[in-house]
C-alpha positions as CSV (number, residue, x, y, z in Angstrom):
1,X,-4.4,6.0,-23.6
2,X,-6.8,3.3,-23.0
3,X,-5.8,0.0,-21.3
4,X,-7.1,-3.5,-21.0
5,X,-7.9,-4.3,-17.7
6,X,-8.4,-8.3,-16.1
7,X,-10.8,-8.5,-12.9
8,X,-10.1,-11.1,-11.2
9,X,-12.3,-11.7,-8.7
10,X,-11.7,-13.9,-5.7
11,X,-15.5,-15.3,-5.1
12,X,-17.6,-17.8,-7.9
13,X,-20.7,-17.5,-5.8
14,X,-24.0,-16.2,-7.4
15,X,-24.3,-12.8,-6.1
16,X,-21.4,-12.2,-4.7
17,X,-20.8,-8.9,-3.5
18,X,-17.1,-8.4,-4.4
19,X,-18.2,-9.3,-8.5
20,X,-20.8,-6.7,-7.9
21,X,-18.7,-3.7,-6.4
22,X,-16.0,-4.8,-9.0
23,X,-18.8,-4.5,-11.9
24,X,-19.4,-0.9,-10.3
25,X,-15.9,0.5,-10.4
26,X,-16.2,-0.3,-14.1
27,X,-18.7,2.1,-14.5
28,X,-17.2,5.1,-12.8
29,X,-15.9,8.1,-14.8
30,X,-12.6,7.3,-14.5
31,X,-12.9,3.7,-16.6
32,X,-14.7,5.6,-19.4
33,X,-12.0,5.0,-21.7
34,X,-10.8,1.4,-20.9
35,X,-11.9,-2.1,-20.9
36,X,-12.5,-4.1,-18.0
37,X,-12.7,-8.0,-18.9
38,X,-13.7,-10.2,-15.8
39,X,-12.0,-13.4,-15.6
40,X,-13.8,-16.3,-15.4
41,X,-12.0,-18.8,-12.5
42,X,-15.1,-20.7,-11.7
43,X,-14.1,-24.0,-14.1
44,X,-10.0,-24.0,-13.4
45,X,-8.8,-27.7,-12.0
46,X,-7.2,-27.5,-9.3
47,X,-3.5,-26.8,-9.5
48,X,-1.0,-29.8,-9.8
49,X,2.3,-30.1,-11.0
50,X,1.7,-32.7,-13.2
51,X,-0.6,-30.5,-15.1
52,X,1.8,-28.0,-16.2
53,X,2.7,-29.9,-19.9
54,X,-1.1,-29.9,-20.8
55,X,-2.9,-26.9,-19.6
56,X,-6.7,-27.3,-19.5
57,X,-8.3,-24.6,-21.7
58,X,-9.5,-23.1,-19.1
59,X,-6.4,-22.3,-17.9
60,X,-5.1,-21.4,-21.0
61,X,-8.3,-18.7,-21.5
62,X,-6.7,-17.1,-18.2
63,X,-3.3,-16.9,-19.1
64,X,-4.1,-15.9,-22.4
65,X,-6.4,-12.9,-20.5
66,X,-3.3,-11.6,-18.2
67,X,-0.8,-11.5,-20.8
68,X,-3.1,-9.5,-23.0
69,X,-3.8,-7.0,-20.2
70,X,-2.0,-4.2,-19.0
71,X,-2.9,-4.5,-15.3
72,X,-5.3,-6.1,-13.1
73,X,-7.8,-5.6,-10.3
74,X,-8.1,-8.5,-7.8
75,X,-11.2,-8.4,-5.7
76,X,-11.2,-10.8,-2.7
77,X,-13.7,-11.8,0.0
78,X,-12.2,-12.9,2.7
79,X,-12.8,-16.6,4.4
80,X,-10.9,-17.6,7.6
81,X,-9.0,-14.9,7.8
82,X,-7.5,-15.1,4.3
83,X,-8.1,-15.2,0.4
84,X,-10.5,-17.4,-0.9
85,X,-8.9,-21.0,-2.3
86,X,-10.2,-20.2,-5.8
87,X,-8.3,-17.0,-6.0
88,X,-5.1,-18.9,-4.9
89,X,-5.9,-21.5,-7.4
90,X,-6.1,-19.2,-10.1
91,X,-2.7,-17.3,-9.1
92,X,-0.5,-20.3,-9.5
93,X,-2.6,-21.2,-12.9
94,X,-1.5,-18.2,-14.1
95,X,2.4,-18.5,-12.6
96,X,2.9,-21.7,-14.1
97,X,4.8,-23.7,-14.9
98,X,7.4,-22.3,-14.0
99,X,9.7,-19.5,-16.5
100,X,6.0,-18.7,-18.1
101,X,4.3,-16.5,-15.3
102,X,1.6,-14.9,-16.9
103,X,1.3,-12.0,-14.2
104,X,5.0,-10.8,-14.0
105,X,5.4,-7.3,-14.3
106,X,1.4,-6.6,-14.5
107,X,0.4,-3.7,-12.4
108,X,-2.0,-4.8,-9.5
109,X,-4.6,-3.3,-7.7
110,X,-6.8,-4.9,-4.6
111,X,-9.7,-4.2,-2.6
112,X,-12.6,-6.1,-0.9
113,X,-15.9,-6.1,0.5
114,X,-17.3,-7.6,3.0
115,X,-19.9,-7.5,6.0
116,X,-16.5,-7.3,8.4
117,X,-15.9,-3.6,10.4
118,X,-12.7,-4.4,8.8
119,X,-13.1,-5.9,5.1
120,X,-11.0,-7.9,4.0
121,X,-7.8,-6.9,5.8
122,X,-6.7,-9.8,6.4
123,X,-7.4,-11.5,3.0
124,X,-5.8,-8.2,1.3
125,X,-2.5,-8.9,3.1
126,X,-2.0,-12.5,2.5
127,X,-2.9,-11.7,-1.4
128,X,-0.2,-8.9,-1.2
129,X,2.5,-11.3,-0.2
130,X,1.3,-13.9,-2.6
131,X,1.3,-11.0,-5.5
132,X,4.8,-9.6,-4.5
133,X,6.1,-13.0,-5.0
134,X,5.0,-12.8,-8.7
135,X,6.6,-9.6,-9.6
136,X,3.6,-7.6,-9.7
137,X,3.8,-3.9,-8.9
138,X,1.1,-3.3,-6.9
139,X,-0.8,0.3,-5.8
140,X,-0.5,0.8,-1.9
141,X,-2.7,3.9,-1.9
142,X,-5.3,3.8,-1.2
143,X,-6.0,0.7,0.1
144,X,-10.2,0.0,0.4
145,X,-10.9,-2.3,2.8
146,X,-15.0,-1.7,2.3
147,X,-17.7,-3.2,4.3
148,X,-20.6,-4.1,3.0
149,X,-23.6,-1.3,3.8
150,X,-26.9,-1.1,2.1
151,X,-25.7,2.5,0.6
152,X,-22.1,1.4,-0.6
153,X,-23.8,0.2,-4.3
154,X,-27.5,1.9,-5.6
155,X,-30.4,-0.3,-7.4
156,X,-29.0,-0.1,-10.3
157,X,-25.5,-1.2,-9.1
158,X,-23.7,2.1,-9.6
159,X,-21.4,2.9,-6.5
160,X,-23.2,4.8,-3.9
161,X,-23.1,8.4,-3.5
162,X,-21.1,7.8,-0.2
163,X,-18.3,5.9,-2.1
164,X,-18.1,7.5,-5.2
165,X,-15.0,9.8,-4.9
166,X,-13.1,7.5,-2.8
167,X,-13.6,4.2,-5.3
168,X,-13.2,6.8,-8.2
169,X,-9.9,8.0,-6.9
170,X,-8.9,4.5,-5.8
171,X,-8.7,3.7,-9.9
172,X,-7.5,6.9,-11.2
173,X,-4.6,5.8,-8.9
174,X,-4.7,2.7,-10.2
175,X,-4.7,3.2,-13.8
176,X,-2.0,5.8,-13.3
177,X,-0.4,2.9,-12.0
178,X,-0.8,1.2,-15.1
179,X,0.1,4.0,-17.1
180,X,3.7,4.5,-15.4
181,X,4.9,1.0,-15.9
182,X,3.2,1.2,-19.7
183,X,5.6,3.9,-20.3
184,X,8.2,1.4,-19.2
């Protein structure tokens, strides 16, 4: 069964190497059947409150994107030790206001990338917490903290050789994930 997938990923810069791994596990053979819509967090206001009565369209394109899906992959760099505040942003767009949480009960997947021995550990985590908090279900194996090697994507921005199984089995996992709690 195909499913709609968000990617939501945790970095607006030009280049940024989580987009471009996340762009790669797209074309994998295990997403052959599915579609992968990246969601587009770079315009979103920041978050207030007093906000919540007259969404921005903007943040009504990205709610409008999670409750269509049927899971979704978060990709986050990490900065100071934690998720990126445009990520953050985006989750509690997407949570509020409150009663009309647009990522309850969406299957959830995370990795990162970065030039760290150890990813994104750290950034992974404190995304993890946040996520539980919304009533995601979220895959907890494998978890791909990746750093970033010449090898890890080709030229042509297909996962690497080296990679390939691992990343591939990361979202088979994932969108069986997806699949268990579409059955539900």
């Amino acid at each position: 069964m195909p499913f709609k997938i968000a990617v939501v990923v945790g970095s607006i810069r030009a280049g940024s190497t989580n987009r471009k791994v996340a762009e790669a596990l797209t074309r994998l053979d295990a997403a052959r059947d599915h579609t992968f819509t990246f969601a587009d967090i770079s315009g979103l206001p920041l978050y207030t409150e007093e906000d919540d009565e007259a969404q921005a369209p903007e943040v009504k394109a990205l709610k409008a994107l999670i409750a269509q899906s049927d899971g979704v992959i978060f990709a986050t760099p990490e900065y100071n030790r934690s998720m990126p505040g445009v990520l953050k942003n985006a989750i509690d767009h997407g949570s509020r206001p409150y009663g009309e949480n647009s990522w309850l009960g969406k299957p959830a997947a995370v990795f990162g990338v970065s030039p760290s021995a150890i990813g994104t550990a750290m950034a992974q985590q404190h995304l993890r917490n946040v996520i539980a908090c919304l009533g995601m279900p979220t895959l907890t194996q494998p978890e791909v903290f990746l750093q970033w090697k010449d090898d890890l994507l080709t030229e042509e921005g297909t996962v690497g050789e080296g990679s390939a199984d691992f990343l591939g089995g990361f979202l088979e996992k994932f969108l069986d994930l997806v699949a268990l709690h579409a059955k539900a």
